[in-house]
C-alpha positions as CSV (number, residue, x, y, z in Angstrom):
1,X,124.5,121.3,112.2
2,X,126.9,123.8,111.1
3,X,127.2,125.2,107.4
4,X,130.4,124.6,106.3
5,X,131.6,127.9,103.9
6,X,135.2,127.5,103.8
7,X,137.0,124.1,103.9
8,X,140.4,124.0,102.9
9,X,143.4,122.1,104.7
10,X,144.6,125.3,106.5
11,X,141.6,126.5,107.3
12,X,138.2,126.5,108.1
13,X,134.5,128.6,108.1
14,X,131.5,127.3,109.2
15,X,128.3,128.9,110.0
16,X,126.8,128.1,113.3
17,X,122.8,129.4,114.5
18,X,122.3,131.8,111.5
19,X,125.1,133.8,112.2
20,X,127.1,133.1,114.2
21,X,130.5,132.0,112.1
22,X,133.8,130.0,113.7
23,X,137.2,130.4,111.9
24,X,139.7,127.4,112.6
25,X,142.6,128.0,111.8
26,X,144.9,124.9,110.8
27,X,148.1,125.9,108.9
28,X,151.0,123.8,110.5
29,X,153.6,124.8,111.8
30,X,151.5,126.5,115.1
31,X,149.4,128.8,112.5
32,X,152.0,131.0,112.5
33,X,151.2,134.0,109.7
34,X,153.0,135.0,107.0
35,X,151.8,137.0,104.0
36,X,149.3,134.6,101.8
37,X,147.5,132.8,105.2
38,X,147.0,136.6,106.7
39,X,145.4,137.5,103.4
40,X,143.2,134.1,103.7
41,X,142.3,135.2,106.8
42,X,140.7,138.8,105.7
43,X,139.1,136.6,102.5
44,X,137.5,134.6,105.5
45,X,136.5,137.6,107.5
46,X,135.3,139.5,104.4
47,X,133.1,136.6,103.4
48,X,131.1,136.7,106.3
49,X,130.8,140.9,106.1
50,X,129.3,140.1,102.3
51,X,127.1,137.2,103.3
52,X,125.5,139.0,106.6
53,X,125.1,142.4,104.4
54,X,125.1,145.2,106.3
55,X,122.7,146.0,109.2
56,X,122.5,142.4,110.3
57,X,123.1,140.6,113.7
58,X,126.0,138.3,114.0
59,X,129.5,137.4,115.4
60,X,133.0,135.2,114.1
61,X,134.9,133.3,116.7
62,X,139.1,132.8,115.6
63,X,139.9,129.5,117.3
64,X,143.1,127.1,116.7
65,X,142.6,123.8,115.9
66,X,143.8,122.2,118.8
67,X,144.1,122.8,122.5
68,X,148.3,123.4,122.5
69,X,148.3,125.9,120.0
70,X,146.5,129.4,119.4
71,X,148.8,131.1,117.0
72,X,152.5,131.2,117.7
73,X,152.8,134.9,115.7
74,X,154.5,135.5,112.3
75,X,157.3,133.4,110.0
76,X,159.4,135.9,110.8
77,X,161.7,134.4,108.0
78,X,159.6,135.6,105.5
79,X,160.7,139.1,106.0
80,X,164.3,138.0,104.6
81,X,162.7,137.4,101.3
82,X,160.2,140.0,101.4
83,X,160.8,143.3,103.3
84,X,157.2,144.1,103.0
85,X,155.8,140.9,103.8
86,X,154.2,142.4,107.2
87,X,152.3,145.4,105.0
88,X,151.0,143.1,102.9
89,X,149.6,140.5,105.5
90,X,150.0,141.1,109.2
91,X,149.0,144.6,109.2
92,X,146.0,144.9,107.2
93,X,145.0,141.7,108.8
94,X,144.5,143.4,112.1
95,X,143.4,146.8,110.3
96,X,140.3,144.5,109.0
97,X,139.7,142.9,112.6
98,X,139.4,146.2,114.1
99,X,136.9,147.9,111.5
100,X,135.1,144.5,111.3
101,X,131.4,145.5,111.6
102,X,130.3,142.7,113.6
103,X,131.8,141.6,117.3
104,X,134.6,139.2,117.0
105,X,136.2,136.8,119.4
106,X,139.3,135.6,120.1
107,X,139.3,131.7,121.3
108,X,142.3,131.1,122.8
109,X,142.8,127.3,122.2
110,X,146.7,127.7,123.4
111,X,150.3,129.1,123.2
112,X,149.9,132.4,121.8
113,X,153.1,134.0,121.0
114,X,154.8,137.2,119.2
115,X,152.5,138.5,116.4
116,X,149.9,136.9,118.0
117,X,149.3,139.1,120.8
118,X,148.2,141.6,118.8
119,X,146.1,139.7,116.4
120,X,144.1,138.6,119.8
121,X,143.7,141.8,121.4
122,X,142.2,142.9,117.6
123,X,139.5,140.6,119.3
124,X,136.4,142.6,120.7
125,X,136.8,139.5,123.0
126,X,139.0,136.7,124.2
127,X,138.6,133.4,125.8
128,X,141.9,131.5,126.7
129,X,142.2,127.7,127.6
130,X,142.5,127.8,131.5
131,X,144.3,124.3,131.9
132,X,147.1,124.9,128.7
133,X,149.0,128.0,126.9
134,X,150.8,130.9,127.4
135,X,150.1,134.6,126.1
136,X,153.3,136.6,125.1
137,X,154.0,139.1,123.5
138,X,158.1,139.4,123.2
139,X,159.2,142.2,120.9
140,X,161.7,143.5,123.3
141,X,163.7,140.1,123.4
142,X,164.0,139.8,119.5
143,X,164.7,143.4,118.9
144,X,161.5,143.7,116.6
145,X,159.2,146.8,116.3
146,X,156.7,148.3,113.8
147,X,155.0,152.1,113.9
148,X,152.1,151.0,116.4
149,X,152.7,148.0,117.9
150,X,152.1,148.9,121.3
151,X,148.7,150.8,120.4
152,X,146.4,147.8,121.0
153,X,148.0,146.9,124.7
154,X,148.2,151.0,125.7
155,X,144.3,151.3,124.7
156,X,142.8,147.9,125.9
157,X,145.1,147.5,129.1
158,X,145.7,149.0,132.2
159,X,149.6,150.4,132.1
160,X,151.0,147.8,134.3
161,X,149.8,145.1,132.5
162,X,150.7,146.8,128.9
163,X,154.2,147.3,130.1
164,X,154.5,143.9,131.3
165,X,153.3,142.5,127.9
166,X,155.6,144.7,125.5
167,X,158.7,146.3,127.9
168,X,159.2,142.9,129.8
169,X,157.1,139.9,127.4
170,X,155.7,138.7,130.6
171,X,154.1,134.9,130.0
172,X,150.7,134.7,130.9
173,X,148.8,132.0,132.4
174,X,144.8,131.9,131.2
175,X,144.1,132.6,135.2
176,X,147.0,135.2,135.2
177,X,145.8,136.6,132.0
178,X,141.9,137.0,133.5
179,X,143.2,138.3,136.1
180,X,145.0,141.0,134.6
181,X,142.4,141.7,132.0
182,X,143.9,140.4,128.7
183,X,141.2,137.9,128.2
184,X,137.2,138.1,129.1
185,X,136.8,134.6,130.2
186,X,138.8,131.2,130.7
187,X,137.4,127.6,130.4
188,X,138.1,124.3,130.2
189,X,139.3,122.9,127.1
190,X,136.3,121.2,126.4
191,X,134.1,124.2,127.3
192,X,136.0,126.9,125.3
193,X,133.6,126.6,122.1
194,X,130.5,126.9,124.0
195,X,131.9,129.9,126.2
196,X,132.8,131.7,122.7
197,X,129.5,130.9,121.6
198,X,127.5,131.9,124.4
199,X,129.9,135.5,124.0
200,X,128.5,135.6,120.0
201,X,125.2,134.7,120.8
202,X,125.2,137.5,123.4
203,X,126.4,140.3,121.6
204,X,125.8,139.2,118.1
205,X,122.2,141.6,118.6
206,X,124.8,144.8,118.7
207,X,126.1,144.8,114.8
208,X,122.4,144.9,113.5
209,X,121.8,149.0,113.7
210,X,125.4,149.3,112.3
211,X,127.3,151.2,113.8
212,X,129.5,148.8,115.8
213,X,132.6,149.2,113.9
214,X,131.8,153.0,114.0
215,X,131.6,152.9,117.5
216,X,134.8,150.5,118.3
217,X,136.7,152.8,115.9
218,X,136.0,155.6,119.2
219,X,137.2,153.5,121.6
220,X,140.5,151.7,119.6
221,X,140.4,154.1,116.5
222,X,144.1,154.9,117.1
223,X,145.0,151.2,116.5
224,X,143.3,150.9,113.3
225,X,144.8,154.5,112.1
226,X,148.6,153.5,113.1
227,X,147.6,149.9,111.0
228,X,146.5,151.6,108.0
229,X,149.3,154.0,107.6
230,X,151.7,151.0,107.5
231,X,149.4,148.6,105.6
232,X,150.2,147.8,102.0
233,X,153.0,150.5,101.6
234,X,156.2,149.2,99.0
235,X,157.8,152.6,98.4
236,X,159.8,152.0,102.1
237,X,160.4,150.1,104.8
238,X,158.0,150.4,107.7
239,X,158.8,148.2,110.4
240,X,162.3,146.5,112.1
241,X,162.9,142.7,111.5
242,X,163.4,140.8,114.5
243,X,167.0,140.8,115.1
244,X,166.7,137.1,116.8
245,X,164.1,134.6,115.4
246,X,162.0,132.0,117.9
């Protein structure tokens, strides 16, 4: 049986096999992210760094918490109240994903929209419901842009498909998105914990000499850079609100 480490309403973190840990996220609407649920998210992610310790073998899987919804991106109302909100949440949340020193995976439970498209290819790996759910990534239609945002498609896609994603924000399918390379793996809605799981369980071994954050940081380290530089900064504003909200 699972450990449960986390249990609040919004979300969950449970310990699966030693170490292999599952983050559910459940904060209505669609687990969109503002400010305070990003910083509960790198809480959640930092508690399994401090409970594995360095050198050890293990793995988190980011699933929704039901097969319609993934993540549908940021409140992007929040920015009216706070101009900073992003570089106080959104940003450092992926600048913690991507020095994370254990593999991380991405389960795609469903619709995945805006913000979210980044925060999944933050992911060492993704798995995406192949029956439900789009992947999207639509800057260009809202007239939204921060320093960086199209690092994480230029470095983990081929040029088509990163064009596609953040020049035209192409919808994906799961089979479209395999296809193209976005995700690692699709399966049934039913079989998308055990597909993450088997990915953890695989490359979980990897973290233990510790140097796989060291070694992802020379494959995406421009990502992370770009992140940091805009991450918890008040003296100016770093990034465009979305001239249209969705």
């Amino acid at each position: 049986m699972p450990e449960s480490i986390i249990n609040e309403p919004d979300l969950a973190l449970d310990r699966h096999d030693g170490n292999i840990f599952v983050l559910t996220m459940r904060k209505a609407p669609e687990n969109r992210l503002n400010s305070t649920y990003c910083q509960k998210l790198i809480n959640a992610y930092n508690t399994v760094r401090k409970t594995l310790g360095p050198d050890s073998e293990g793995a988190v899987i980011t699933k929704g918490n039901d097969a319609k919804f993934w993540c549908t991106g940021l409140e992007l109302d929040e920015s009216d109240r706070n101009p900073h909100a992003n570089s106080e949440g959104f940003f450092p949340l992926l600048a913690t994903i991507l020095d994370f020193p254990f593999p991380t995976i991405a389960l795609i439970t469903g619709h995945t929209f805006g913000g979210a498209g980044p925060f999944a290819l933050s992911h060492d790996y993704r798995v995406m419901n192949s029956q439900r759910g789009f992947i999207s990534m639509p800057p260009i239609n809202l007239g939204l842009h921060f320093p960086g945002i199209g690092t994480l498609p230029r470095l983990k896609l081929r040029p088509q498909v990163a064009r596609k994603m953040l020049l035209e924000a192409h919808r994906w399918t799961g089979r479209e998105a395999l296809e193209d390379g976005i995700v690692d793996a699709i399966a049934e809605p039913e079989a998308m914990l055990e597909t993450a799981m088997e990915l953890a369980r695989r490359w979980a071994p990897k973290a233990k000499m510790g140097v796989y954050s060291v070694l992802r940081n020379e494959l995406y380290g421009e990502a992370g850079m770009a992140l940091r530089e805009i991450s918890y900064v008040h003296g100016r504003v770093i990034d465009r609100p979305a001239k249209a909200k969705i």
